[in-house]
N, C-alpha and C positions, 0 to 999 in steps of 0.2 A: 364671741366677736371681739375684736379689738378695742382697746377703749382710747388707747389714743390716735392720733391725727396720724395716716401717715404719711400726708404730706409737709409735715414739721420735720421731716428727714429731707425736705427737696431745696436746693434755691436755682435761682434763677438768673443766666449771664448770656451778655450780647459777645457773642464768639467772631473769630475774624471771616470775614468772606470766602478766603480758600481753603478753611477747612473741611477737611473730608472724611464719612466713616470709614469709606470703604473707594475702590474705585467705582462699583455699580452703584452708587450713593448718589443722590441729587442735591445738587447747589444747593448750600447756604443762603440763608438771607441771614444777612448779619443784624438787619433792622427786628428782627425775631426775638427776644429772649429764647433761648434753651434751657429745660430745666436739670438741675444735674443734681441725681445721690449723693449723698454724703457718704465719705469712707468711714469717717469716726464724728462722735458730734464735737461742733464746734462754729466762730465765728466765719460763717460764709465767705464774709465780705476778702477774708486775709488769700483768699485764692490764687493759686499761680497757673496759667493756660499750661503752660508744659506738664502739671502736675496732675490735669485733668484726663484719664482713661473714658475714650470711647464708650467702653461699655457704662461709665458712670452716666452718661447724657442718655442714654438710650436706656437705662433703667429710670431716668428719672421721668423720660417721655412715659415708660411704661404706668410710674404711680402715678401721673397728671390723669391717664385716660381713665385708669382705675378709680381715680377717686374726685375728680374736680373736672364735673360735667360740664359746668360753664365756663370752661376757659374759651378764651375766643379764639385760641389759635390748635383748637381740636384736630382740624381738619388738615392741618398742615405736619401735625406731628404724628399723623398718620403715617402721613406720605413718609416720611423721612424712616419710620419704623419698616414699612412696607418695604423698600426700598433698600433696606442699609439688612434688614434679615427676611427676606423672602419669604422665608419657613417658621415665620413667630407663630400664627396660627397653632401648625400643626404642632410643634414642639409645649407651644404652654396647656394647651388641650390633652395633648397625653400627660405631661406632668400634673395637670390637676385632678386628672383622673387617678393618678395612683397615691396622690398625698389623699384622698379624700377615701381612698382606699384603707392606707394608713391611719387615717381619723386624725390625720396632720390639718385640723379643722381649717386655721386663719389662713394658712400658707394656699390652701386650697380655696382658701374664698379670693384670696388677690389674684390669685391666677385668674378663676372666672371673672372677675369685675375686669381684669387688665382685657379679656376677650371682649368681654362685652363693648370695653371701652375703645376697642379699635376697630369694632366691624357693630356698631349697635342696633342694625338692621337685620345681623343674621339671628335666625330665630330659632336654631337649631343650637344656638349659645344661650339663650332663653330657657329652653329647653333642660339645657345639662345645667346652668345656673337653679332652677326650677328645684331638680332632682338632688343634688347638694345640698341647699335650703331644707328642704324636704326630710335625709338625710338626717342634717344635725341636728333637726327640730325634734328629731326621734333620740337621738343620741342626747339632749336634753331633758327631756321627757323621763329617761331612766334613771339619768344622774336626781331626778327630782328638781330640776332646774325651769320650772313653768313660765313664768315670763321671760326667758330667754326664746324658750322652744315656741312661747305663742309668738314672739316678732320674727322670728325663724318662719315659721308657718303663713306670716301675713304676707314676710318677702316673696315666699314660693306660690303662695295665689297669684301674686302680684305678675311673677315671670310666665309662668301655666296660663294666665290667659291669653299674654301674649305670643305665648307659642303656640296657646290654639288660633289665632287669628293671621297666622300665617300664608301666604299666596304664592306659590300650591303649598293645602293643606298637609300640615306631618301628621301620619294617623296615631306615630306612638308616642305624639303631645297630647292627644285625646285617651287614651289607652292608661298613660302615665299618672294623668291627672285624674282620672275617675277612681285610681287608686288612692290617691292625696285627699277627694272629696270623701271618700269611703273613709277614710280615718276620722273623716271631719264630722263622720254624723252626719254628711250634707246628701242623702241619697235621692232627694230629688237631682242634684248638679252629677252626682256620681252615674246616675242611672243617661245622664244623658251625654254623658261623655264617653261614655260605652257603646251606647245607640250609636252615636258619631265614628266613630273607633271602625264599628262595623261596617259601617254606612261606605265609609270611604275605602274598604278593604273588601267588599262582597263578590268585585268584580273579577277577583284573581284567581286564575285558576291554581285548582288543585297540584297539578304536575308541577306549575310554579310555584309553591310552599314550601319550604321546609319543616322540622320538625315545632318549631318557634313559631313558626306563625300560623302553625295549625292549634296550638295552645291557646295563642293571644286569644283567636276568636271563639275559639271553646270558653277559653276563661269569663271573655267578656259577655258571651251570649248568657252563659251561667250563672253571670253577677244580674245582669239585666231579667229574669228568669224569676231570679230569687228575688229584687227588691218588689217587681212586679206581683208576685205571686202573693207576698207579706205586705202588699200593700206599704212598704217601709219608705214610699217615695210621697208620700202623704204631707201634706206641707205643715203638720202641726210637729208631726216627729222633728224635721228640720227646726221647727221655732223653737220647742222641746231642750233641745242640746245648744242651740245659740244661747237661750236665756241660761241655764241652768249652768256652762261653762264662763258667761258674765257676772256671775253671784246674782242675779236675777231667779232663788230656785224656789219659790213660792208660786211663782209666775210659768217658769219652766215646769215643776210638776201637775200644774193644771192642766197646763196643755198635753202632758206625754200620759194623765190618767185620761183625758180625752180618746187619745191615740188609744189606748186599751182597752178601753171598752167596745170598743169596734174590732182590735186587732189581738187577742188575749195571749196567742202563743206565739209572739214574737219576743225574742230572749234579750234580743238588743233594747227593745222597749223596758222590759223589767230589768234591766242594766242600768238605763238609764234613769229610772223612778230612783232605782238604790242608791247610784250615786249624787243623785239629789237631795236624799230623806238623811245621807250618809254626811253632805257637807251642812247640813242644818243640825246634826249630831241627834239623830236622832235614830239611835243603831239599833235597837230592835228591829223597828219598821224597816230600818234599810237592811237589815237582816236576812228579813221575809223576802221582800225584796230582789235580793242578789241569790237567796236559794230556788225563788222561782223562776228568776233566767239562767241556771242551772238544769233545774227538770225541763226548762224550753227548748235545749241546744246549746246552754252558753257555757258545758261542761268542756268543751276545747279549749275555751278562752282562758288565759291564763287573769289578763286584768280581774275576770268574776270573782274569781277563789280568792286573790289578793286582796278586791274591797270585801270581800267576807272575812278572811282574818282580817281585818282590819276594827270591821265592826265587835267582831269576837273578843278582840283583843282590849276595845276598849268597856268594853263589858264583864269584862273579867274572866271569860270560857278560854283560858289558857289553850287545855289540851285541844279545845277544836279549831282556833286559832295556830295551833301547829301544825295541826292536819288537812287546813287550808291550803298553809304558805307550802306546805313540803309537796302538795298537788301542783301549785300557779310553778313553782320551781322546776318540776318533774316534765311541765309543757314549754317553759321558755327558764331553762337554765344559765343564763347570762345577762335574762335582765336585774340590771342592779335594784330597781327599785324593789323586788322581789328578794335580794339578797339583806338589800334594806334593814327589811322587815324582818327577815330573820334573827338580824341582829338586835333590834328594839324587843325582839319577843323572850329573849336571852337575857336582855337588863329586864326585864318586868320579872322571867325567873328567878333575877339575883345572880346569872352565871355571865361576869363581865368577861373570863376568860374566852368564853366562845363569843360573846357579842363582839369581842374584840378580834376577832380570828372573820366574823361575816364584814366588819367594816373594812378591816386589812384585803379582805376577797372582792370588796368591788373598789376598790382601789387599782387591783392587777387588772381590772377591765376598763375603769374609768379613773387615772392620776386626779383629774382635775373636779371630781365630786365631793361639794360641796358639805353633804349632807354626812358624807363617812368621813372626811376630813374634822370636821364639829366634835365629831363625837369620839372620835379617838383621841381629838386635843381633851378632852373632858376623862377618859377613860387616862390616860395618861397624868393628867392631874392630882385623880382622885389615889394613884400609886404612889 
């Protein structure tokens, strides 16, 4: 996310009354300030009007909507956006879509705020704001960046709800977000945004389907099926993973050994004992742990085998700490956090040549990771 202001790029001037963007452009009020881009920085004040491009006033209306909610003259520099480019919507909407494609992260969040800031009712802007948040919060996540990806994560609750609260309902803000709550450990919220998902989608007929949205509802009925079936919508699993993702895990593993004494062969549950028993360092037990949401089902999941090397690794079982990571690698070969680990497993060999060959590797995935940056400044020193 950006760290500076980027309305420190704006200022603000009372313009003469006939001027015009465009001829489809609405009158002036010169009593208005206008806020204008900067070309290059420097002292605002020394401005000359003939010096000033159109498009600078109307990029700077853009950052006002984007970033400074309570300006009081919101409503007006709407109109004037609306008006002077017809087609802003559609044009920044497909643009944010493909930088965010690109993992052009910031340039793709101004887009979405500059939407949001110009139509803040539409909730289908909610919605794609939502799924971006969502997005980076993941793209975080690998880099090993966790308190970026948890305010990522809080943003996108934040948008998802109000896209579900939409009149008329969008069924695939309910569809979307029960995927979001599903990361979140939240499968009570998960399970019922699915139920909803359905609910609002039962009455279509078949011949009207496509192949998509005969998935959605297979998918969703399936996820709703399973949390049902494992009982995984039980409200202590849910406290379970709130506390234990707070540093709260003495408190969190009472509750998720609760959850398993009722529920024994749910792999998510012994997922999350591990990595609780796992952040209190206590790798043996998280060990045991993470091998029995393995024999549960949790042999797909790439994160299991990860925190088992992890544990291995800090126990000293080298060889089976290799034969972890080279499994979680084998299921999601591009997450870095997994490439990480390769690499830390390589200095604990002694072979800085390859450690430094795994760090330079999530580097081509991720420039801006933090964690392989560190360590290649350190591998680089130590030469």
């Amino acid at each position: 996310m950006n760290s500076k202001n980027p309305l420190e790029s704006v200022y603000f001037i009372n313009i003469p009354e006939e001027y015009k963007f465009s001829e489809a452009a609405m009158k002036i009020d010169p009593k208005i300030p206008l806020p204008v881009q900067q070309k290059t920085e420097g002292d605002p004040d020394d401005y000359n009007m003939k010096d000033i491009a159109p498009e600078q006033i109307l990029a700077g209306i853009l950052t006002v909507l984007a970033y400074d909610k309570h300006n009081e003259h919101l409503d007006y520099y709407r109109e004037i956006i609306s008006k002077a480019r017809p087609n802003i919507k559609k044009e920044l909407s497909e643009t944010a879509i493909l930088k965010t494609k690109n993992e052009d992260w910031d340039f793709a969040e101004e887009l979405f705020l500059t939407l949001k800031g110009l139509d803040p009712e539409d909730k289908a802007v909610s919605l794609n704001l939502a799924l971006f948040l969502d997005q980076r919060a993941e793209n975080y996540k690998k880099a090993g960046l966790l308190d970026e990806a948890e305010a990522c994560d809080n943003e996108a609750n934040g948008y998802y709800t109000d896209a579900m609260n939409a009149e008329p309902a969008i069924p695939d803000a309910f569809f979307n977000a029960g995927f979001f709550y599903l990361k979140q450990h939240d499968y009570h919220e998960a399970k019922g945004a699915f139920e909803t998902y359905l609910a609002l989608t039962c009455d279509a007929k078949d011949e009207e389907m496509d192949d998509n949205a005969r998935y959605k509802q297979e998918r969703a009925q399936e996820i709703v099926d399973r949390i049902s079936n494992e009982n995984m919508d039980d409200i202590a699993f849910s406290q379970a993973y709130k506390l234990i993702s707070s540093g709260k895990e003495k408190e969190g593993l009472d509750k998720i050994l609760k959850y398993i004494s009722n529920n024994p062969k749910v792999w998510n549950a012994w997922f999350l004992m591990g990595w609780g028993l796992r952040k209190q360092g206590r790798w043996e037990d998280a060990q045991k742990a993470f091998e029995q949401s393995l024999s549960c089902g949790g042999n797909e999941n790439s994160d299991t085998f990860n925190e088992l090397a992890i544990c291995y690794m800090e126990m000293g079982k080298i060889e089976e700490a290799k034969k972890a990571l080279v499994q979680a690698f084998s299921i999601s070969p591009e997450d870095t956090k997994i490439i990480s680990n390769l690499g830390f497993l390589s200095l604990k060999q002694g072979n800085k040549e390859e450690a430094q060959k795994y760090f330079t590797a999530v580097l081509e995935f991720d420039p801006n990771d933090k964690i392989a940056i560190n360590e290649l400044a350190k591998l680089e020193a130590d030469n």
